[in-house]
C-alpha positions in Angstrom: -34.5 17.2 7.2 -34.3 20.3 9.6 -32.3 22.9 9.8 -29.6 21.8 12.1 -28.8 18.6 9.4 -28.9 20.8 6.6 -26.1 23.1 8.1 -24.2 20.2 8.6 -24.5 18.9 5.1 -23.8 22.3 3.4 -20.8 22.4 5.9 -19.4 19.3 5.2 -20.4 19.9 1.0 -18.6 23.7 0.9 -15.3 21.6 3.2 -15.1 18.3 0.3 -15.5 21.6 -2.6 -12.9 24.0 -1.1 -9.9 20.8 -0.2 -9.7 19.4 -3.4 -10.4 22.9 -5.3 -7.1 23.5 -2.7 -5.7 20.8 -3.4 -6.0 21.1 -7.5 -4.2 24.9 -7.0 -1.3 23.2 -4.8 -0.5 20.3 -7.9 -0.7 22.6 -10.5 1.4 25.5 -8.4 4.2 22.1 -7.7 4.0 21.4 -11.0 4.5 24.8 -12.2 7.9 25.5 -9.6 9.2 22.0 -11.2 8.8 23.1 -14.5 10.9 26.6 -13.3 13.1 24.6 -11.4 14.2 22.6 -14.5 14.3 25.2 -16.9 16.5 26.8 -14.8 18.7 24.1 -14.1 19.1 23.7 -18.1 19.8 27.8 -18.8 22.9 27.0 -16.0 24.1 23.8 -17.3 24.2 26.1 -20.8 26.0 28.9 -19.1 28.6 27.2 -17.4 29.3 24.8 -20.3 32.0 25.6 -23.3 31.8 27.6 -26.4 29.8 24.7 -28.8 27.1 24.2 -25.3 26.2 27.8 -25.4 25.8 28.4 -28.9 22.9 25.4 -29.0 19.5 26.3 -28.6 17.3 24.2 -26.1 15.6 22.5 -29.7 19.0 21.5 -30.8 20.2 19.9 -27.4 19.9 16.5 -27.3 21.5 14.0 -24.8 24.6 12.3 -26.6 25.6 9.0 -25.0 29.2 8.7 -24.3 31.6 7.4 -27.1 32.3 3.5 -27.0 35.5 1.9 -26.2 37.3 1.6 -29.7 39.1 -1.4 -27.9 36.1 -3.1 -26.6 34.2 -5.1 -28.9 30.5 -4.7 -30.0 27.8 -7.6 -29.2 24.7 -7.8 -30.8 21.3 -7.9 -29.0 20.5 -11.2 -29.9 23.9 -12.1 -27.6 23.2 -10.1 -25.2 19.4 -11.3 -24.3 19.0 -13.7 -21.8 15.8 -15.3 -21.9 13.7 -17.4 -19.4 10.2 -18.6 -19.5 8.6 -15.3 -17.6 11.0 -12.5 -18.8 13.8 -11.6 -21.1 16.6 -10.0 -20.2 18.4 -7.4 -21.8 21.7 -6.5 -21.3 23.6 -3.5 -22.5 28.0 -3.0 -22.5 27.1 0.3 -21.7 27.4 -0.2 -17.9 27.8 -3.9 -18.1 23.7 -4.9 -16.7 20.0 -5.4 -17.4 18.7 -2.4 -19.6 15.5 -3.7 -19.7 13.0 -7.0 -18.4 10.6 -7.5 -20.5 7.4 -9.5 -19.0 6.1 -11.9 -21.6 2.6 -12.9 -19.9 2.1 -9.0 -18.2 0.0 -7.3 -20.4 1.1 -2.9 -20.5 -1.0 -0.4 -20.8 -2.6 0.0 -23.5 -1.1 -2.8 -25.1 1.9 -4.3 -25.3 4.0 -6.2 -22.3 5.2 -4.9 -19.5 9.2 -4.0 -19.1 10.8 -3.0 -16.3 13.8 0.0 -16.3 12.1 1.3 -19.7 12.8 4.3 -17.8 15.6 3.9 -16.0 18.7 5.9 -16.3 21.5 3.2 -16.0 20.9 -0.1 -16.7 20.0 -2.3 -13.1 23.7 -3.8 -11.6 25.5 -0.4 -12.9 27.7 1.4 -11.1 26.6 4.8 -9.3 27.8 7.4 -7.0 26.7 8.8 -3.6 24.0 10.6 -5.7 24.6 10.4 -9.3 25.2 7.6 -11.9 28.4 8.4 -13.5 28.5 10.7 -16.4 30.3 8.5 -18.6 29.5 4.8 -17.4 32.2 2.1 -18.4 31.9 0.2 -21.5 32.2 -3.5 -21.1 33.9 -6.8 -22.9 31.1 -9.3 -23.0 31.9 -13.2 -23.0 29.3 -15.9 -22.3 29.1 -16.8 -18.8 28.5 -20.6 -16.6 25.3 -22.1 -16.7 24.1 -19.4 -19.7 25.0 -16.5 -17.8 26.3 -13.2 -18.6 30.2 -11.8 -17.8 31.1 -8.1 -18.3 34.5 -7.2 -17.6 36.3 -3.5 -17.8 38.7 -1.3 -16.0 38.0 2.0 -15.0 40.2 4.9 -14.4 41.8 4.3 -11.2 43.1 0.8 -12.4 40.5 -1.0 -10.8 38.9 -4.1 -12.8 35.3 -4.7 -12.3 34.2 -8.3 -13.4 29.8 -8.6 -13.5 28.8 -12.1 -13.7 25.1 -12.5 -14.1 23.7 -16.0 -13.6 20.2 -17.4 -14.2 18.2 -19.6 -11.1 15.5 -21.8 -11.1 13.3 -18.2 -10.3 12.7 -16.9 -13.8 12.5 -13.6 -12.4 15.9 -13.5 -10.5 19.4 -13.6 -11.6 22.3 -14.0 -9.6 25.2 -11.4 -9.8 28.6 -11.4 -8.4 30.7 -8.1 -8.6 34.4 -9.0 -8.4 37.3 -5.8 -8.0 40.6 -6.3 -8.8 43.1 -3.7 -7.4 45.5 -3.1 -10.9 46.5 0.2 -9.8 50.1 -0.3 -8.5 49.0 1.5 -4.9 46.5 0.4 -2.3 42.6 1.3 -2.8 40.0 2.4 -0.7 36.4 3.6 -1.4 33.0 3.7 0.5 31.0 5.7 -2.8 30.3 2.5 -4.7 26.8 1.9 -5.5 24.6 -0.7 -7.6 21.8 0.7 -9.5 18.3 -0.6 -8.6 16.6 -0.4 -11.5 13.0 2.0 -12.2 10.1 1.8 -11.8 7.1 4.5 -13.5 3.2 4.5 -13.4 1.5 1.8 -15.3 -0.8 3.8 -16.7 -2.2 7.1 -16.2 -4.7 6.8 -13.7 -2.3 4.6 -11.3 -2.6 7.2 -7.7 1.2 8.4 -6.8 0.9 6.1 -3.2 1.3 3.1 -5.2 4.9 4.0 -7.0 7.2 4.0 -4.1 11.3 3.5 -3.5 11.5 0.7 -0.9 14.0 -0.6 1.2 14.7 -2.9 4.6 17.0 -3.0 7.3 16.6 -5.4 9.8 13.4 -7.0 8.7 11.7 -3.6 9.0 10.5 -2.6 5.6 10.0 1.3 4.6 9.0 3.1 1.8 8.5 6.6 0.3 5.7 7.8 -2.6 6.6 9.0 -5.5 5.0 12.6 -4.3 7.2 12.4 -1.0 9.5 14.7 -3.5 7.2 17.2 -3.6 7.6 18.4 -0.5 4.1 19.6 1.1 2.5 19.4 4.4 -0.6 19.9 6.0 0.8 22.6 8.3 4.8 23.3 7.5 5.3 23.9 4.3 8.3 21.7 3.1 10.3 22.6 -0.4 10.4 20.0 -3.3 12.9 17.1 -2.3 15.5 16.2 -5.3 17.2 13.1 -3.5 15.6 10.4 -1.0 18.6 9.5 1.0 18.7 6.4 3.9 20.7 4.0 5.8 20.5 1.2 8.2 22.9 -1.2 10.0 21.7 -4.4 8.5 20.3 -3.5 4.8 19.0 -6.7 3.4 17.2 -4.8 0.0 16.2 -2.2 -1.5 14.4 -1.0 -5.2 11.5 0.5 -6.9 7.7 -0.8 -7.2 4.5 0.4 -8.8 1.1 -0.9 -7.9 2.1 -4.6 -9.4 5.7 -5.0 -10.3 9.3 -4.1 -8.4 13.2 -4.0 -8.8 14.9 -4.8 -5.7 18.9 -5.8 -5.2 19.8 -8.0 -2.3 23.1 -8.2 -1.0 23.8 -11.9 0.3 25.7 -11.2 3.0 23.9 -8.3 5.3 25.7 -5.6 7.0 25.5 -1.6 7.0 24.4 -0.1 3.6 23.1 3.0 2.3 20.3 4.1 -0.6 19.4 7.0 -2.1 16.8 7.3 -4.6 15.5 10.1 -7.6 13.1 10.5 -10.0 12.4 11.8 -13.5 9.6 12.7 -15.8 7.8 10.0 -18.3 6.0 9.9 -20.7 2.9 7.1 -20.3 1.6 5.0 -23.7 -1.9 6.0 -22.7 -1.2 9.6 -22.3 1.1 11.1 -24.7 -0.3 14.3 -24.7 0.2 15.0 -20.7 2.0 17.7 -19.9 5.5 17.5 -18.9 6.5 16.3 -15.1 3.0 15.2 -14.9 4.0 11.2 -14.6 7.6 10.2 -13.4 9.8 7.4 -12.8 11.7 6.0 -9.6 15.0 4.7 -9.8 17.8 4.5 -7.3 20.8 2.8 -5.7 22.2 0.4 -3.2 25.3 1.3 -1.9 27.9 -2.0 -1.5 30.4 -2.7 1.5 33.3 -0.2 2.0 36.1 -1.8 -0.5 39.7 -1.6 0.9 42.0 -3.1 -1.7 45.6 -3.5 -1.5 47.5 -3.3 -4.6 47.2 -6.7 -7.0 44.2 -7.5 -4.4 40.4 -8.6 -5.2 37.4 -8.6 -3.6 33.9 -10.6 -4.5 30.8 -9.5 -3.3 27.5 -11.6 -4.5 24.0 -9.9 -4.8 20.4 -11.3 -6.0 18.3 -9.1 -8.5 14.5 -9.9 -9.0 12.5 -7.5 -11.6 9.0 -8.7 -11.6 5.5 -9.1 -10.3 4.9 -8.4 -7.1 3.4 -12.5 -6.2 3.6 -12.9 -2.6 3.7 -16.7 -2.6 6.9 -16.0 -5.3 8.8 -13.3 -2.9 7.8 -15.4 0.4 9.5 -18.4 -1.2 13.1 -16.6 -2.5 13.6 -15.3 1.1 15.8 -12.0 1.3 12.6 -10.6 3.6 10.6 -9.5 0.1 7.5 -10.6 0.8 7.9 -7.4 2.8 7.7 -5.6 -0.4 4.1 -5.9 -0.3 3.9 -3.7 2.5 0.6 -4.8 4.1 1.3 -3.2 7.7 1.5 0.4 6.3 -2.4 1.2 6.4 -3.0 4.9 6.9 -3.9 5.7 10.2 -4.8 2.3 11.4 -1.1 0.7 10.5 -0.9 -2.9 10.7 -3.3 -3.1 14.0 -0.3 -4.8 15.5 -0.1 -7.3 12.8 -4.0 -8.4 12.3 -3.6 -6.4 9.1 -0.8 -8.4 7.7 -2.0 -11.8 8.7 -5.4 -11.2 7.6 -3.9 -10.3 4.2 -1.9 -13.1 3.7 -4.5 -15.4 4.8 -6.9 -14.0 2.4 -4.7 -13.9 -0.5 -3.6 -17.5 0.0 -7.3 -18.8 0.3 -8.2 -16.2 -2.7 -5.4 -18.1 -4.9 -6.6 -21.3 -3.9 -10.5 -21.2 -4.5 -9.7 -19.4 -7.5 -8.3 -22.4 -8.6 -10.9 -24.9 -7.8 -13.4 -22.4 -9.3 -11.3 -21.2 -12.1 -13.0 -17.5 -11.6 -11.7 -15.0 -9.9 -15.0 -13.2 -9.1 -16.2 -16.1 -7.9 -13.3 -17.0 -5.9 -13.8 -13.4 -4.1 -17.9 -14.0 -3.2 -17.1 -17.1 -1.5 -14.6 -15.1 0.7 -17.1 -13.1 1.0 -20.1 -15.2 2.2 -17.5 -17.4 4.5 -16.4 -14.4 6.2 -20.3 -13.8 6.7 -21.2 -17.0 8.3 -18.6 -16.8 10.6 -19.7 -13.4 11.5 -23.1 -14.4 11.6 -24.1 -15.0 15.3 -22.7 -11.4 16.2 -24.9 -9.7 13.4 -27.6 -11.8 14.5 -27.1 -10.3 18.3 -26.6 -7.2 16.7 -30.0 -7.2 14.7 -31.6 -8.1 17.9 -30.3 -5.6 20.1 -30.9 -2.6 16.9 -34.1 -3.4 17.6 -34.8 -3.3 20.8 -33.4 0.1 21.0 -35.6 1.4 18.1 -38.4 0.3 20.7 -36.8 2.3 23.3 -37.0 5.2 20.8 -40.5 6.6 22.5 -39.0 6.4 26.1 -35.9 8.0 25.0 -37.7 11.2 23.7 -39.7 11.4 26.8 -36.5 11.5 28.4 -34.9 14.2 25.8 -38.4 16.4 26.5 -37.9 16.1 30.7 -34.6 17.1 30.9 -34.4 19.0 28.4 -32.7 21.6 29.9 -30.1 19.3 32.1 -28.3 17.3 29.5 -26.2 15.9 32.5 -29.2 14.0 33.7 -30.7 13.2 31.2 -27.2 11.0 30.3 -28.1 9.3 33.5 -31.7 8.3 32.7 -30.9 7.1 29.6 -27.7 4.9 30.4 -30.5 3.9 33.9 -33.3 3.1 30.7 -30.2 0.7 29.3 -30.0 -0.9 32.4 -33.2 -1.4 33.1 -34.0 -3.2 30.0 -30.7 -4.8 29.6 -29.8 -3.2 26.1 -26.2 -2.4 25.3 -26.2 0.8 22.9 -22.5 -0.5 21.8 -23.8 -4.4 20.7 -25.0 -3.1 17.3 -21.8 -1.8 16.3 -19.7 -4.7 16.7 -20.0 -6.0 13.9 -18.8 -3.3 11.6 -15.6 -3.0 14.0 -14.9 -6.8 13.5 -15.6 -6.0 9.4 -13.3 -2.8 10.2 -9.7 -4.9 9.9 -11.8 -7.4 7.3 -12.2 -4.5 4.9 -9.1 -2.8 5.6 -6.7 -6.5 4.6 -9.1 -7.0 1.5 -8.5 -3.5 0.5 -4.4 -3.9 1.2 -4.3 -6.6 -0.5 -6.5 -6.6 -3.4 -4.9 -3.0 -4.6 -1.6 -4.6 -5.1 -2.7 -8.0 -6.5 -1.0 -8.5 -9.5 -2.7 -12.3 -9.9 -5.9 -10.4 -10.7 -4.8 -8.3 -13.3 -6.6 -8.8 -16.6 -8.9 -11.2 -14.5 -12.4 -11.1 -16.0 -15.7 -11.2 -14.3 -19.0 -10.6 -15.7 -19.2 -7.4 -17.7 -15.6 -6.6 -15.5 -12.4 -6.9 -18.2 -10.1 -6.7 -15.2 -10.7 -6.8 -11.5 -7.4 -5.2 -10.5 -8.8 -1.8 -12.1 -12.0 0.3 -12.1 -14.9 -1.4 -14.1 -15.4 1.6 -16.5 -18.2 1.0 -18.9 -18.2 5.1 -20.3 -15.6 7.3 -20.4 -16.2 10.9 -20.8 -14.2 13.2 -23.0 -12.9 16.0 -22.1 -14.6 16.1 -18.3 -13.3 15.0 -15.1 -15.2 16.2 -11.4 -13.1 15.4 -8.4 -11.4 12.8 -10.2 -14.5 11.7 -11.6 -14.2 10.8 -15.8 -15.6 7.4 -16.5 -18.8 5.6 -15.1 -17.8 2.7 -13.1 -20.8 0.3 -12.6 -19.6 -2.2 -9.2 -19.2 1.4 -6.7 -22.5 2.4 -7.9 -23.8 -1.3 -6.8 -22.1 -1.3 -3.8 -23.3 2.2 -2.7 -27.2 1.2 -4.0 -27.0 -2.3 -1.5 -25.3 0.0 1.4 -28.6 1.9 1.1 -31.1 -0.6 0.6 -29.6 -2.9 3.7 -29.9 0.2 5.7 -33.9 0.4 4.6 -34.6 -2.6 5.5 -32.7 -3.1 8.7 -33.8 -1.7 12.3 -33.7 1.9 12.5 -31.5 2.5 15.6 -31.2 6.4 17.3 -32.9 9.7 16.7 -33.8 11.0 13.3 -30.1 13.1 13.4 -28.4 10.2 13.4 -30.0 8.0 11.6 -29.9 10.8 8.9 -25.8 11.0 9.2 -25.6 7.4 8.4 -27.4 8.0 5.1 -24.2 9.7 4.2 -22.3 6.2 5.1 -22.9 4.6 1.3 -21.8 7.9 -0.8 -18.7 8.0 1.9 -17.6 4.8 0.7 -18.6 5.4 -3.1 -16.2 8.5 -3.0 -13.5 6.7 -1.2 -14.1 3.1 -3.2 -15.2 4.7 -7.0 -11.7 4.6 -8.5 -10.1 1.8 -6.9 -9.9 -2.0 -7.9 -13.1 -3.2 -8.9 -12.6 -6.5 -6.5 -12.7 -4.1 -3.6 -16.2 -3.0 -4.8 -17.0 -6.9 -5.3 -16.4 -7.6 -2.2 -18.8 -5.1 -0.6 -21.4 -5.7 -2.9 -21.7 -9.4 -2.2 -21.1 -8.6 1.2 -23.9 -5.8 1.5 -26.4 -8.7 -0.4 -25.6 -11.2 1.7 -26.3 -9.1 4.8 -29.3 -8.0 2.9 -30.8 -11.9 3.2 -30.0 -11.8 6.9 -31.9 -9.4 7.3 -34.8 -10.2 5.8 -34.5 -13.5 6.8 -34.2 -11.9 10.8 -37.5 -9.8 10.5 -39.5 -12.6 9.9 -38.7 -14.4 13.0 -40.6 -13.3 16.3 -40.3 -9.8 17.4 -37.6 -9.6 20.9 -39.3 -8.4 23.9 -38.7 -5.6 25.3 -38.9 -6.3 28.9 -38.1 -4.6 31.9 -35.3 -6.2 34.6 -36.5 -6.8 38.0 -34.5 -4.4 40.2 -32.4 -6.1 43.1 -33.7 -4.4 46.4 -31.1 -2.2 47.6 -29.2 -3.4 51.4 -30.4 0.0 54.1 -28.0 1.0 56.5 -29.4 -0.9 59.3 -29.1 -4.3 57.0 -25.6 -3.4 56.8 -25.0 -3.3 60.4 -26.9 -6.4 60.9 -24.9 -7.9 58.9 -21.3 -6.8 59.9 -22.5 -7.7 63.6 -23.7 -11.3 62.4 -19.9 -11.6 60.9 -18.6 -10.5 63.9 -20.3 -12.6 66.6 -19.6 -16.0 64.0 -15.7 -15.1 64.3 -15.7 -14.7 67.9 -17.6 -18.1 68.3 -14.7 -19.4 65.9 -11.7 -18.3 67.8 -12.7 -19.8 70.9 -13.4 -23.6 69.4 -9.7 -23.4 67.8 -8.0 -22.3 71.3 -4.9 -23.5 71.0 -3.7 -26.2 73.8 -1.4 -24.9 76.6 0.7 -28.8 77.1 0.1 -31.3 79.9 
């Protein structure tokens, strides 16, 4: 390697060492003003509160829940579950909705099942303001509802009657719930600041990256989100302050909720109009990490605002909604309608976007054809190679093409550096004998990168769409217990390097077939360059190493399969490298000949196709 390529690889080294020791500094320096900012908070909570507040110390405070209603009778649990074959729902009084959905075939991290609004801090279908729950939610009467269903009924302190009927559907995921207001007050009523709480969502597990735990919404068909770290505050250049409330609307909402890399809350209003959101956080404390320190994991939860109520006196008003708390299934959320199959969010690639939709339709097609051969096959894995090796025979004739024409530039190599030596010293000219050297012998330098640029939106829908597929969660494959998560075969204690703290086997196989296809295949440019794309397979092992271990599948098989293309290309007949015949160029006086040839044939023409003067 000379000394031009090692400065670039120090460079390039010191630049990956120095952003994420920068970027280390900047989480733990968040953290740190979170931590401030909390502690704060608490000391003026304390200082502003009565005589019995200030004289606790912050080991004796504990959050007290608000006193029952002596008047309102007290269900059991048993009565107030509401069971399907996927989930069980659990209601509370205590805001009159769903404190909890537990998933009975969704396995948690470590163990258990997953449940969704373990964190939350109202119960999903509770009342909220513009941006806080109330302090003291209602306490509800409870009476069994039609069809199994739930019905909460209680009066709050303006005289206004809120009746909550929760109904079961033939999704055992959704539930159907119509909010009825009756105006008991004795004057009229009016109020835009009533909100339905979403539900939350937190990290499945400790390693889950912040991009995946989001607060979603859609108005209009167009679907939005915000990260979990969007709260932070940040920047790349301005500097923005930590964010306490994500706050939104839109002239047609038609959802909005929580979701983590697999699962989401969303409320849908069945009849669409103008709506706002707003949306907040809070810190959590993960089953696989107890011992992290505080504000380290969080939780989103938030709230759909309904229509502006104007109530005359002895007046009511129903408004109906659809909740679904479960997997994110795209065939499930395509089918229920509401738009929230939009949920999945497969035309929000970084930088590329959705490639004016090839992104989400490559997505969905691959899904759907993933689900199906997966069960013909009944293997997951398996389901994923033959993806892989169709999507390589199609491709096929261009990587042939491209093979070919690699090749017939690595035979221009000599001539090129005969070039780079005679002109060495007029780099303008020596562009135009080399593209005149392409010409000549009718090689295109671009035809051996097409391939990867048709992969390019390939790779980008796999990778969208196998990092939030909940179908292959706990999905096993060879010595791979689940193919949604990295295929750790040794955890280290105590050590982590960029991220780094297990040994995950596929990446390493993907990024040992990246280099071997690239030794065996034609070597294409000058020694630079060919040296720079030696840094192609640990690119994608950084990038790839902690993400699903079906992503790292995928290029694998794909990397082997290109391998036997290869091999099976260099042992047919060598392409000629031959030069084109050059077209003699047309001299000036062939050019006049020529226009005077044209010239004398159009006056002959004119005067056969005289018109006729009568007679």
């Amino acid at each position: 390697m000379d000394r031009t390529a090692w400065i670039v690889v120090t460079l390039c080294t010191i630049g990956l060492v120095l952003l994420f020791q920068q970027s280390a500094k900047d989480a733990e320096k968040r953290q740190r003003f979170l931590a401030e900012q909390e502690k704060n908070r608490v000391i003026e909570e304390r200082a502003t509160g009565d005589g019995e507040a200030d004289s606790q110390t912050e080991e004796e405070a504990v959050e007290t829940a608000p006193e029952p209603d002596p008047n309102v009778a007290v269900a059991s649990e048993d009565t107030l579950r509401l069971e399907t074959d996927e989930a069980i729902f659990q209601f509370t009084q205590l805001g009159g909705g769903i404190a909890t959905v537990t998933l009975k075939n969704h396995r948690a991290f470590p163990d258990g099942q997953v449940v969704i609004n373990e964190h939350g801090e109202a119960p999903i279908g509770a009342f909220a303001s513009r941006s806080e729950l109330n302090e003291q939610p209602l306490t509800f009467a409870f009476s069994p509802g039609p069809e199994g269903g739930m019905v909460f009924k209680a009066t709050n302190e303006g005289g206004i009657e809120v009746t909550k009927t929760y109904t079961p559907t033939e999704d055992p995921y959704t539930l159907d719930l119509q909010v009825e207001l009756t105006n008991n007050s004795g004057v009229n009523h009016s109020s835009n600041d009533y909100y339905l709480h979403t539900g939350a969502l937190a990290y499945l597990h400790q390693r889950e990256m912040p991009l995946y735990l989001t607060y979603n919404w859609c108005d209009d068909g167009d679907a939005d989100k915000e990260a979990v770290n969007w709260f932070d505050g940040g920047g790349f250049i301005f500097k923005k302050p930590p964010r306490e409330t994500l706050d939104g609307q839109g002239e047609a909402m038609q959802w909005a909720g929580a979701s983590n890399q697999f699962y989401t809350s969303l409320v849908a209003p069945m009849e669409v109009g103008p709506g706002r959101f707003w949306s907040k956080r809070t810190p959590v404390t993960l089953a696989d990490a107890p011992d992290a320190p505080e504000n380290e994991f969080k939780a989103l939860y938030g709230a759909l605002s309904m229509p502006e109520v104007i109530l005359p006196n002895a007046q009511s008003a129903s408004y109906r909604y659809q909740l679904y708390t479960g997997p994110r299934e795209l065939k499930r959320l395509d089918g229920l309608g509401h738009d929230w199959k939009k949920v999945m969010h497969y035309d929000d690639m970084p930088i590329f976007g959705g490639m004016f939709g090839l992104i989400p339709l490559l997505a969905t097609s691959l899904l759907k054809l993933m689900i199906w051969l997966a069960g013909i096959v009944k293997n997951w894995g398996v389901a994923i190679l033959i993806i892989t090796c169709l999507i390589r025979i199609v491709i096929w004739p261009l990587h042939a093409k491209s093979t070919a024409t690699m090749k017939r530039m690595s035979k221009l190599a000599p001539k090129m550096n005969e070039l780079k030596e005679k002109h060495a010293d007029d780099p303008q000219k020596m562009q135009q004998e080399t593209m005149k050297l392409y010409r000549d012998y009718g090689v295109n330098p671009l035809g051996g990168c097409l391939p990867v640029f048709l992969q390019l939106p390939i790779f980008l829908s796999f990778y969208k769409m196998l990092q939030s597929a909940v179908e292959l969660r706990d999905k096993e494959f060879l010595w791979v217990k689940d193919l949604s998560m990295p295929d750790a075969i040794y955890h280290f204690e105590n050590f982590s390097l960029f991220g780094v703290s297990s040994i995950n086997l596929m990446p390493l196989l993907m990024a040992a077939t990246m280099i071997l296809q690239m030794k065996i295949g034609p070597k294409a440019g000058d020694k630079m360059q060919q040296r720079i794309f030696l840094f192609m397979p640990l690119i994608f092992l950084f990038i790839c190493y902690n993400f699903a271990s079906a992503l790292a599948l995928y290029w694998t098989g794909q990397n082997i399969f290109s391998i036997g293309q290869t091999w099976w290309m260099n042992r047919r007949p060598e392409p000629e490298l031959v030069k084109r015949p050059t077209k003699p160029r047309m001299t000036l006086e062939d050019l006049q000949k020529a226009r005077q040839g044209g010239g004398a044939g159009s006056n002959k023409k004119s005067k056969k196709r005289q018109p006729r003067t009568g007679g």
